[in-house]
N, C-alpha and C positions, 0 to 999 in steps of 0.2 A: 504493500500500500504506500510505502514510505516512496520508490521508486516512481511509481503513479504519479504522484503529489510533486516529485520535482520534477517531471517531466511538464506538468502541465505548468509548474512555474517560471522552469526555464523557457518553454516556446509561446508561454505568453508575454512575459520581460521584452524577450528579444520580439516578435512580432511587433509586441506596441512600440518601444524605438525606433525599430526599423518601419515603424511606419513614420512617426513623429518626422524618423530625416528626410524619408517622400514626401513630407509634404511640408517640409523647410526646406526643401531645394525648390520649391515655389517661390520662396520670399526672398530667395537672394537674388537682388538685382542686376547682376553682374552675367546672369544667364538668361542670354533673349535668341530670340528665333523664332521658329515654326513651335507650337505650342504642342501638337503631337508629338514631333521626334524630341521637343525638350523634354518630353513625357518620359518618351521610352529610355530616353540617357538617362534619367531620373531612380524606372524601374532597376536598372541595371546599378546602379551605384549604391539605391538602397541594399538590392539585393546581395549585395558584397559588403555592405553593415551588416546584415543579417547573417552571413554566412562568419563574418569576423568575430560577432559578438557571441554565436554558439560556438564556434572555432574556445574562445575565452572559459564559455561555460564546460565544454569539453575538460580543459585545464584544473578545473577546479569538482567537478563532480564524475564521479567513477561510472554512474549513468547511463552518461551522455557518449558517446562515439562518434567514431569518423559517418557512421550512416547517419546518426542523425542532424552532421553539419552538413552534408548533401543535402537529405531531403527536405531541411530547413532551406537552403537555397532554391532549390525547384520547389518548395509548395510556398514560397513566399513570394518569388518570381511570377508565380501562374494566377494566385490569386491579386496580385497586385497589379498587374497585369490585365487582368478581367477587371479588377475596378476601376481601375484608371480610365477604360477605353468605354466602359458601361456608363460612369458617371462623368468626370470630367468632359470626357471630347463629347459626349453630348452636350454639355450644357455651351461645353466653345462654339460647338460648330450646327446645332439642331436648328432648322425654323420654326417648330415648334418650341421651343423654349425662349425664343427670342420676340417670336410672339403673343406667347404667356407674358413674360416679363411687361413687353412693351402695354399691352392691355393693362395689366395690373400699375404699371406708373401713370395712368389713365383711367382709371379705376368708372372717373363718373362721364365719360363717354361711349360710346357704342361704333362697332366698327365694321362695315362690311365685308367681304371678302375682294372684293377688287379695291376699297379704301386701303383695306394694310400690305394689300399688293404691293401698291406706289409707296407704301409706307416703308415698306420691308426695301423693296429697291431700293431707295434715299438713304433711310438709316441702317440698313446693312451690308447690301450687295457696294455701295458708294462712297458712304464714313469711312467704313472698316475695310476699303480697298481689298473686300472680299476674294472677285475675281483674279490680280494681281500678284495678293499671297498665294494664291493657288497655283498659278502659272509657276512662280517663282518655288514654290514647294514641289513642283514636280520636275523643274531643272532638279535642282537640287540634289532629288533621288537617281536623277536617269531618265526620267520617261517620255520626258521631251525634251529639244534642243534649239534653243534662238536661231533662227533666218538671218537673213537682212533685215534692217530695219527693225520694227517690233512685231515680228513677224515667230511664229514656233511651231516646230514638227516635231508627229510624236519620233519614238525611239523604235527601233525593232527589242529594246527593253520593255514600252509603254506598250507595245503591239500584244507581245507577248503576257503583258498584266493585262489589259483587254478579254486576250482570249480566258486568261483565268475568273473575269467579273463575268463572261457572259455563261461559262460552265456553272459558277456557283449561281448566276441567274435562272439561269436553267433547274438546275439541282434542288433548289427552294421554292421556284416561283416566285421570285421578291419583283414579279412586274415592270420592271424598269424596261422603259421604252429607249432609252438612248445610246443602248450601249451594239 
């Protein structure tokens, strides 16, 4: 029993940390970019706090093992991972959330659906040089590459992500016309 009890103390210690620094590597300013891959560099360096800090617990409890500083890393990596991409990038990048938000700071108006259209264009797609970070997010990766002028083609990278969106399209049904 005694065993039990320090297990569950040590991989909740180290979890809550290693969450605390994923989401203090939010608040330092010194790290800007694309808000997804600043995500995923995020995942990745928590998850090597977490991997460090069992590594330490290791040291000190007879316990603990090398398997459980691995599967602390992959189950802290996968779950962090799924929450990041479940909660954060949706609320960055949902229209849906931005047009909850938006209603709700407008609480005592009413709004139609071609109203928040023009709404949504102005203050999302145009503020937040929506379009632009995206061009520029998929240089970036590979998937397309600047022309002439402000001109861009995709990649036989991008082609080849294509083909994997319209299989998973396929595979689910998620109705997506444009791909």
């Amino acid at each position: 029993m005694k065993n039990i009890l320090t297990y569950i103390f040590v991989y909740g210690i180290v979890n809550i940390l290693a969450t605390l620094a994923f989401i203090a590597l939010f608040h330092i300013p010194c790290f800007t970019g694309d808000f997804f891959y600043k995500g995923l560099f995020f995942v990745f360096v928590a998850t090597l706090v977490a991997i460090v800090l069992m590594h330490f617990c290791q040291k000190k409890w007879d316990v603990i093992d090398l398997k459980d500083v691995v599967m602390e890393g992959i189950c802290f990596c996968c779950l962090t991972l799924s929450y990041f991409i479940v909660f954060p990038v949706t609320v960055e990048r949902s229209i849906s959330v931005h047009m909850l938000g938006y209603i709700a700071r407008h609480e005592n108006e009413a709004f139609s659906p071609l109203h928040f259209e023009q709404i949504f264009y102005n203050d999302y797609v145009v503020k937040n040089q929506a379009i632009p970070k995206r061009f520029q997010e998929q240089i970036m990766i590979g998937t397309l590459q600047r022309e002439q002028g402000n001109t861009y083609r995709i990649t036989p990278k991008g082609q080849r992500l294509v083909k994997l969106f319209r299989f998973i399209d396929w595979m689910f049904h998620t109705g997506t016309k444009n791909l």
